[in-house]
DRENPA-3360 file (N, C-alpha, C; in nm, 2 decimals, always signed):
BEGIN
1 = XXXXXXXX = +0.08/-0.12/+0.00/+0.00/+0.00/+0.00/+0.09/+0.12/+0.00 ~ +0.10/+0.18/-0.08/+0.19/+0.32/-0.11/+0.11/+0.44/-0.04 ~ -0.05/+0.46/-0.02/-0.12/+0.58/+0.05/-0.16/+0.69/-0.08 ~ -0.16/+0.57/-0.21/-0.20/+0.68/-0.35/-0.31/+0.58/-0.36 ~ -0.39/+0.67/-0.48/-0.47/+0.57/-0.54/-0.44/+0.54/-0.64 ~ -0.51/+0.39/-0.67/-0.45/+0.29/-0.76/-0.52/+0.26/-0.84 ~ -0.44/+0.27/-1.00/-0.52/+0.31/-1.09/-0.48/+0.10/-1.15 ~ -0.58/+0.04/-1.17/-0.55/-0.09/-1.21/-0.62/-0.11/-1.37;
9 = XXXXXXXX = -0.52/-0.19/-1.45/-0.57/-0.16/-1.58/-0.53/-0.33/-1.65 ~ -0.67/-0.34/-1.68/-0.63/-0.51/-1.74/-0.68/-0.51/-1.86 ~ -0.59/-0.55/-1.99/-0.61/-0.56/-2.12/-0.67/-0.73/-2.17 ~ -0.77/-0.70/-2.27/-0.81/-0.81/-2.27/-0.70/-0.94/-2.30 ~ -0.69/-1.03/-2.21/-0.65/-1.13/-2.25/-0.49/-1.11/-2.23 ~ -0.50/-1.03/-2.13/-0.38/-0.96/-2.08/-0.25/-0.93/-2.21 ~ -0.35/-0.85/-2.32/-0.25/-0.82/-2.41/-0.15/-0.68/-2.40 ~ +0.00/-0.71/-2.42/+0.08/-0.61/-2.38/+0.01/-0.46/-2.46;
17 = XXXXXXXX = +0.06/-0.40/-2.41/+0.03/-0.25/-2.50/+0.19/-0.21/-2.51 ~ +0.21/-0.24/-2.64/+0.29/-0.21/-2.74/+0.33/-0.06/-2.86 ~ +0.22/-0.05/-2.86/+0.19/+0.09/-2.99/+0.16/+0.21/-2.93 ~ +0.22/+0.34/-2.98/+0.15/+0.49/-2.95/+0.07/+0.51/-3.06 ~ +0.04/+0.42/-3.17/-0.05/+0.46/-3.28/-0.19/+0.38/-3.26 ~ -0.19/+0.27/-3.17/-0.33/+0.20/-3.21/-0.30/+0.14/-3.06 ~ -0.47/+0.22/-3.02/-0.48/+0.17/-2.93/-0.56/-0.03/-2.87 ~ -0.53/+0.00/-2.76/-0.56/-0.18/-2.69/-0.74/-0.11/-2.68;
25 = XXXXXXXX = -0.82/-0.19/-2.73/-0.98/-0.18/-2.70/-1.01/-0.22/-2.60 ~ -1.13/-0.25/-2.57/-1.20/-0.31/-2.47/-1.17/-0.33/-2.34 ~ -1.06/-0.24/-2.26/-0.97/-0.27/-2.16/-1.05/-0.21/-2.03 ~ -1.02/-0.28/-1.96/-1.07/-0.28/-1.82/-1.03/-0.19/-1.70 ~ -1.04/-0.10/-1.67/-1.00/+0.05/-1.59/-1.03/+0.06/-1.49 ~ -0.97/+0.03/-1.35/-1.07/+0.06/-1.23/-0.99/+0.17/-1.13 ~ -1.03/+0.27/-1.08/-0.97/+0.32/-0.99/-1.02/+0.35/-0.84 ~ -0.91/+0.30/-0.76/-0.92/+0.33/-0.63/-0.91/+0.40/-0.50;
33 = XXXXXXXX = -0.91/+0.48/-0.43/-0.86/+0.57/-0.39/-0.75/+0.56/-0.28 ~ -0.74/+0.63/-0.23/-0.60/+0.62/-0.11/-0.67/+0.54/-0.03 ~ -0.83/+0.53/+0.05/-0.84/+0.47/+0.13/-0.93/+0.32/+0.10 ~ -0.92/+0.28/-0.05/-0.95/+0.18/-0.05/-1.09/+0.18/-0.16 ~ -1.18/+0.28/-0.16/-1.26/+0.31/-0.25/-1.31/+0.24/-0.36 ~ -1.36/+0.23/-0.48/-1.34/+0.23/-0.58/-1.47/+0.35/-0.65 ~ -1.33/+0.41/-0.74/-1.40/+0.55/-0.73/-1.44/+0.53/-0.93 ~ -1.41/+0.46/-0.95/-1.40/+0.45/-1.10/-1.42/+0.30/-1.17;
41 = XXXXXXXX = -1.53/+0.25/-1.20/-1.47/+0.11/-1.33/-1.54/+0.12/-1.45 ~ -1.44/+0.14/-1.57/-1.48/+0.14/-1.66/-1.43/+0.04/-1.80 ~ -1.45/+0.05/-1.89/-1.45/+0.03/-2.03/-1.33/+0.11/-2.09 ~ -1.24/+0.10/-2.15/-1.16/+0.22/-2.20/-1.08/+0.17/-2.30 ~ -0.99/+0.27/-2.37/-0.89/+0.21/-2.46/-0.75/+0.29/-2.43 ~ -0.67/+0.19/-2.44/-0.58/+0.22/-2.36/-0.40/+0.21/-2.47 ~ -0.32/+0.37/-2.49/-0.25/+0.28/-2.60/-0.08/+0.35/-2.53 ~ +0.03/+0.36/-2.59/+0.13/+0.38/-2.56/+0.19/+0.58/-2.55;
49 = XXXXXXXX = +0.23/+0.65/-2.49/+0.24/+0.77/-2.55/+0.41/+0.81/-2.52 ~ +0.42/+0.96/-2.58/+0.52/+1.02/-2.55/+0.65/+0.92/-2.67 ~ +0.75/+1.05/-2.65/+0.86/+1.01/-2.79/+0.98/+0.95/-2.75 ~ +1.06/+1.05/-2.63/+1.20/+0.96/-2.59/+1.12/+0.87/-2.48 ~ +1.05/+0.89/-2.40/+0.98/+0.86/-2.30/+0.93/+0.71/-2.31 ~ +0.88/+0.68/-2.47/+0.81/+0.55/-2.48/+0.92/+0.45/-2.48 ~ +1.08/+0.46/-2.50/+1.18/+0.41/-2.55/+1.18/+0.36/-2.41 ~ +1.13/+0.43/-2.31/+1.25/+0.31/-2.15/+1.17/+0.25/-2.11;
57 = XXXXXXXX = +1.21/+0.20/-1.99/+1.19/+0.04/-1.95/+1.01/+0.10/-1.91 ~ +1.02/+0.17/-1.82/+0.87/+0.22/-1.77/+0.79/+0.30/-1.87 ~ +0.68/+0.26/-1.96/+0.62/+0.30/-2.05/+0.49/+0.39/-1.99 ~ +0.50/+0.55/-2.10/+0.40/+0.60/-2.03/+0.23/+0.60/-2.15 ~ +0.15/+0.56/-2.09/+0.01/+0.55/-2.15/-0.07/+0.62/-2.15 ~ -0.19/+0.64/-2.28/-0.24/+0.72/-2.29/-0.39/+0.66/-2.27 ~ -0.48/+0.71/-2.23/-0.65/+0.67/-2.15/-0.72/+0.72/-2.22 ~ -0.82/+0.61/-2.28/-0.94/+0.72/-2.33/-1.07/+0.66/-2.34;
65 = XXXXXXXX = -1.15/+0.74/-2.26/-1.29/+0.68/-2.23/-1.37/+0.73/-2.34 ~ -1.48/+0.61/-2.36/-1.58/+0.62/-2.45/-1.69/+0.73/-2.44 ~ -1.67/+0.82/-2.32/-1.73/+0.94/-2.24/-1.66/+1.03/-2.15 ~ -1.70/+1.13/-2.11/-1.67/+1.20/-2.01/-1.65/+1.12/-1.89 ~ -1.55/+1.15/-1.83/-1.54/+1.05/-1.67/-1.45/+1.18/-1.58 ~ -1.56/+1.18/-1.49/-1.41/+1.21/-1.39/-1.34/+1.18/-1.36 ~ -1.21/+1.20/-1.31/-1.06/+1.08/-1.27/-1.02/+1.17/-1.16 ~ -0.99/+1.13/-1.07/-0.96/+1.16/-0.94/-0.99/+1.28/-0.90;
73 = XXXXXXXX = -1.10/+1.35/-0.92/-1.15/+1.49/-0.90/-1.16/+1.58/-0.99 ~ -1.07/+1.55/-1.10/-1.00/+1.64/-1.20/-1.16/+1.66/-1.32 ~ -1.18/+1.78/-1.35/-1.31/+1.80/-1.48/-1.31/+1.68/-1.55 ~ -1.43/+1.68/-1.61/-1.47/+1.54/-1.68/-1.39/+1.56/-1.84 ~ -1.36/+1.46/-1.88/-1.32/+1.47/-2.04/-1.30/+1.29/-2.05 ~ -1.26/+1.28/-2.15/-1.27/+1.18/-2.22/-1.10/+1.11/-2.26 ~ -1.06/+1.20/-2.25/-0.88/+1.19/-2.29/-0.81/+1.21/-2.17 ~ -0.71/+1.09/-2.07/-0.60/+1.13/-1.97/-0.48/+1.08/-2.03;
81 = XXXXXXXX = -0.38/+1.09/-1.93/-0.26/+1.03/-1.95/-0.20/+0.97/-1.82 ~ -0.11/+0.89/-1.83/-0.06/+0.85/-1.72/+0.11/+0.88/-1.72 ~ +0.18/+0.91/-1.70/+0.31/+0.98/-1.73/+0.41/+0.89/-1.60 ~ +0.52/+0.85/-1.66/+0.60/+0.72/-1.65/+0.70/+0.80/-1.55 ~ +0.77/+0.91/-1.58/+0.83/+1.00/-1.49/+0.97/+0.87/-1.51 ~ +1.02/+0.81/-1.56/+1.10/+0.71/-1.58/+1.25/+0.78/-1.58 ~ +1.23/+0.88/-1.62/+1.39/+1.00/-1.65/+1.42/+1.07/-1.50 ~ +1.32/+1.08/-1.44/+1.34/+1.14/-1.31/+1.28/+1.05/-1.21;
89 = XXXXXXXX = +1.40/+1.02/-1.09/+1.43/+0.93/-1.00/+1.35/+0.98/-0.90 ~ +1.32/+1.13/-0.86/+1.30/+1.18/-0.75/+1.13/+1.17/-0.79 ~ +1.08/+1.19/-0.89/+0.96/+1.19/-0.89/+0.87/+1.33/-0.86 ~ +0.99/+1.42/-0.89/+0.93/+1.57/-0.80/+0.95/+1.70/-0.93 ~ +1.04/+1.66/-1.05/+0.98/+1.75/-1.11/+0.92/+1.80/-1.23 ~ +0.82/+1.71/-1.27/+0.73/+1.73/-1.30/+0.63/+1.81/-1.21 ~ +0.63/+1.73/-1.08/+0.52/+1.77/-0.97/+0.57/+1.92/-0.96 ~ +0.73/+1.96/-0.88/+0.70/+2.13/-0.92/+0.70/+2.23/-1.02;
97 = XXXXXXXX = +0.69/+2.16/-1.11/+0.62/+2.22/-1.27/+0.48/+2.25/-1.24 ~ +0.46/+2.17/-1.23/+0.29/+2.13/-1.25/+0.25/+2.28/-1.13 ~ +0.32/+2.21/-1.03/+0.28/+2.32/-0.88/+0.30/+2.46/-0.91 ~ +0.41/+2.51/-0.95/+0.46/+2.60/-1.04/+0.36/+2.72/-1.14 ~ +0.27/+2.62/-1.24/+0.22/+2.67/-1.32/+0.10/+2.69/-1.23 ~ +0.04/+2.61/-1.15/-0.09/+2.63/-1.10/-0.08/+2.76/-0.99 ~ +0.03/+2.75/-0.90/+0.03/+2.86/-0.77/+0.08/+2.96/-0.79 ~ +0.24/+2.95/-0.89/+0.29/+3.03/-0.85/+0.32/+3.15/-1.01;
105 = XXXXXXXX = +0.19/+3.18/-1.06/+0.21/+3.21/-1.23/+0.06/+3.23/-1.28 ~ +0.09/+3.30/-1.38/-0.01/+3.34/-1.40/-0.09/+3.27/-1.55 ~ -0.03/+3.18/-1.59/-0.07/+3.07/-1.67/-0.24/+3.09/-1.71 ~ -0.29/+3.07/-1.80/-0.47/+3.02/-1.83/-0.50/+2.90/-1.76 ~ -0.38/+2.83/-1.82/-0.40/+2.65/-1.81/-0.25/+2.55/-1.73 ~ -0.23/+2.50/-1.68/-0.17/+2.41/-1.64/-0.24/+2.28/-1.64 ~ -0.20/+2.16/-1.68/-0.24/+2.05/-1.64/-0.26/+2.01/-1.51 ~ -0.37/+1.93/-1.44/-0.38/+1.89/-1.38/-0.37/+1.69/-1.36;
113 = XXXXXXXX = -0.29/+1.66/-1.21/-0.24/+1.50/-1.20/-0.25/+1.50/-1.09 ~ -0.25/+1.42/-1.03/-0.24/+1.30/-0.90/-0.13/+1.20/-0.94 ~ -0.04/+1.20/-0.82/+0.03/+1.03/-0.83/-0.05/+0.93/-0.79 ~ -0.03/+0.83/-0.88/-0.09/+0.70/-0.86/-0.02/+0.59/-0.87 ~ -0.04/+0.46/-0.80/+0.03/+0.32/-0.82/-0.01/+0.27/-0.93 ~ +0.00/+0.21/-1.03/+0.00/+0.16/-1.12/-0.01/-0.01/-1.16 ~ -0.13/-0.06/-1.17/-0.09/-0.24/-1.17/-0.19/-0.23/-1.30 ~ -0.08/-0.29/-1.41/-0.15/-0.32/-1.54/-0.12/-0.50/-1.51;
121 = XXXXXXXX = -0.22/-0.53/-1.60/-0.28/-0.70/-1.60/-0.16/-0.75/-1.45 ~ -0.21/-0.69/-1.35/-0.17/-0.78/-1.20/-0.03/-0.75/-1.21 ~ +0.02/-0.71/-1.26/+0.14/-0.64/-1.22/+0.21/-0.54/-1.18 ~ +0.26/-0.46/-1.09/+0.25/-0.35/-1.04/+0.41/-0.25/-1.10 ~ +0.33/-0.18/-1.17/+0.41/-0.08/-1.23/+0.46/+0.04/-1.20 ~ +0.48/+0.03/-1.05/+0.55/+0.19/-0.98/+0.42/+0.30/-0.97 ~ +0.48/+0.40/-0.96/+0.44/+0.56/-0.95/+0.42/+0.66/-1.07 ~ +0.32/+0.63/-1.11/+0.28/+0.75/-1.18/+0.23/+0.87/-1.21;
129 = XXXXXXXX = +0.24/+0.98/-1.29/+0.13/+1.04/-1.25/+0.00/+1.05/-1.39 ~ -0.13/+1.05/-1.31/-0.20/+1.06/-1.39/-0.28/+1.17/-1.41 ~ -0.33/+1.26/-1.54/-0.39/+1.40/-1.53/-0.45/+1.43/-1.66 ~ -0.46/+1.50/-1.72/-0.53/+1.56/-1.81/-0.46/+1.60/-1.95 ~ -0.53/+1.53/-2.05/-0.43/+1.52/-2.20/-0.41/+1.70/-2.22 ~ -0.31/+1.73/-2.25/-0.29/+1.85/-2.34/-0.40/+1.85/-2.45 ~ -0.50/+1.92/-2.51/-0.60/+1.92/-2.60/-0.66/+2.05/-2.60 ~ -0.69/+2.10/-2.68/-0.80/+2.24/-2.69/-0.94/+2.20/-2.69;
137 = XXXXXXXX = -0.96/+2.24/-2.59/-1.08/+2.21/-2.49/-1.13/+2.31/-2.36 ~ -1.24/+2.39/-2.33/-1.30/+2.46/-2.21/-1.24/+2.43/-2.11 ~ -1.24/+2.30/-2.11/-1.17/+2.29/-1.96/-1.03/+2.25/-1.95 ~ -0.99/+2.27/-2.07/-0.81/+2.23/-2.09/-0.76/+2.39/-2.11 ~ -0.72/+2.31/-2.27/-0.63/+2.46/-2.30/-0.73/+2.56/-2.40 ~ -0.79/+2.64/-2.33/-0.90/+2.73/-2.41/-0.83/+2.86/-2.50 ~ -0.84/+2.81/-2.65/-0.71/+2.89/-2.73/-0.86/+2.98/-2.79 ~ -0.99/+2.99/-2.77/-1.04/+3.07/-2.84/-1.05/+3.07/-2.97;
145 = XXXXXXXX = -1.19/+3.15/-3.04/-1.20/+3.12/-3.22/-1.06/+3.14/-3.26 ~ -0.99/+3.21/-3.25/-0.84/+3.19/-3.34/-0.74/+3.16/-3.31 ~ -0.73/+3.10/-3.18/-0.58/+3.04/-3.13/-0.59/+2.95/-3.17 ~ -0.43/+2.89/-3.17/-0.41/+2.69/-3.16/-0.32/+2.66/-3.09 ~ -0.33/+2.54/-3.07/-0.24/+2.45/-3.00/-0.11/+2.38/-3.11 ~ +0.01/+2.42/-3.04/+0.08/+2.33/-3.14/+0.20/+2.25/-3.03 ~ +0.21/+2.16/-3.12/+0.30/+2.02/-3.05/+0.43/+1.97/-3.17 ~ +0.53/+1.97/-3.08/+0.61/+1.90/-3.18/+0.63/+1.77/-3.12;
153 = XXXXXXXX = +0.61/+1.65/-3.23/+0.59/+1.51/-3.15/+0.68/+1.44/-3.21 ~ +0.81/+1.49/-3.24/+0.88/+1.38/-3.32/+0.99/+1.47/-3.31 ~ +1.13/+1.38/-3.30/+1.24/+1.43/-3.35/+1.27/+1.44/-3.53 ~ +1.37/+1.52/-3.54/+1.38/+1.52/-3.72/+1.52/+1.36/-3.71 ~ +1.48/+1.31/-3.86/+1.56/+1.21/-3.87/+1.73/+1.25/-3.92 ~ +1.73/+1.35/-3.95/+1.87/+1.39/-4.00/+1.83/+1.51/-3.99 ~ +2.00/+1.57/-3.97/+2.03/+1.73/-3.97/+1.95/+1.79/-4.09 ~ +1.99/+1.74/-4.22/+1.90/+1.84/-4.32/+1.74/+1.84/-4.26;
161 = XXXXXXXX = +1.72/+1.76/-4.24/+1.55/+1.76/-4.20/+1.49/+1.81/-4.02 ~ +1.61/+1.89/-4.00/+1.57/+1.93/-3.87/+1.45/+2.02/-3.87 ~ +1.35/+1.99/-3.74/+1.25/+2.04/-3.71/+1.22/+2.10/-3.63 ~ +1.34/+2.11/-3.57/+1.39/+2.15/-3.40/+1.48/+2.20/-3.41 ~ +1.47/+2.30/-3.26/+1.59/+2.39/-3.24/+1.63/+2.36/-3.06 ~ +1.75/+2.41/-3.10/+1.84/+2.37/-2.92/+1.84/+2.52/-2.86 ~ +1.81/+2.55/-2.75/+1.90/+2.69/-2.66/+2.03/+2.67/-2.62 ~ +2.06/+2.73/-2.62/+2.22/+2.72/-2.54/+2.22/+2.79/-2.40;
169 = XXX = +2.29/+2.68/-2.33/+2.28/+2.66/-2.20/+2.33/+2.80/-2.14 ~ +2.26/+2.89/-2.05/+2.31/+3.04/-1.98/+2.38/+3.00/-1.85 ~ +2.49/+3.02/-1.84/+2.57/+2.98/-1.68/+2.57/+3.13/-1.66;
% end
């Protein structure tokens, strides 16, 4: 018992989730709270996310319900994530990111997460956190009739084809 709630996720036929392009169907979702609860069971589809992130041992997943659901208090939507945090040992900063954008800044939007324990098909997968997909949406990131959202989701494959830029480090 870690004192998080526990988000348990069993794929049919306990099939691995492999892909960030095609999700696992029919998968089984339940979540429980710190004191034992069960605050959530659903139906969902469940598939792989994120770019260097997906490469390590701790894989982070992306959630999507066939409706609006609440997830651990957080506004209802239909799209979460669960974030592997696999690159950072301490587990704290993303958390003062997150804390950061919400308390201490004057941001529109910050995502919202909870840490949670993690047991996909009976196996227990650490600490992660789970919160709210990046998306233009009222209750996400509200860009308004003429804003947009943009994402870069891919490294470029070679220098000629770069699609990215570096800062250079200020000491």
């Amino acid at each position: 018992n870690t004192g998080l709630p526990t988000v348990i996720i069993n794929t049919p036929n306990n099939v691995a989730i492999t892909s960030k392009e095609t999700y696992v169907e029919n998968t089984m979702i339940s979540i429980v709270n710190a004191i034992g609860e069960e605050e959530l069971s659903e139906e969902t589809n469940v598939k792989g996310r994120g770019n260097s992130t997906w490469g390590q041992p701790k894989k982070p997943y992306a959630v999507k319900f066939s409706s609006k659901e609440i997830v651990l208090s957080m506004p209802k939507d239909k799209s979460w994530v669960l974030l592997a945090n696999y690159l950072d040992p301490t587990l704290i900063r993303n958390d003062i990111a997150f804390y950061m954008g919400h308390e201490m800044s004057n941001l529109d939007y910050t995502p919202r997460y909870q840490f949670v324990s993690l047991v996909l098909n009976g196996e227990n997968k650490g600490i992660y956190q789970m919160g709210e997909k990046l998306k233009i949406s009222d209750d996400r990131v509200n860009v308004g009739k003429k804003g947009f959202l943009m994402e870069i989701d891919a490294r470029a494959k070679t220098e000629e084809d770069a699609r990215y830029f570096e800062v250079p480090h200020v000491s």
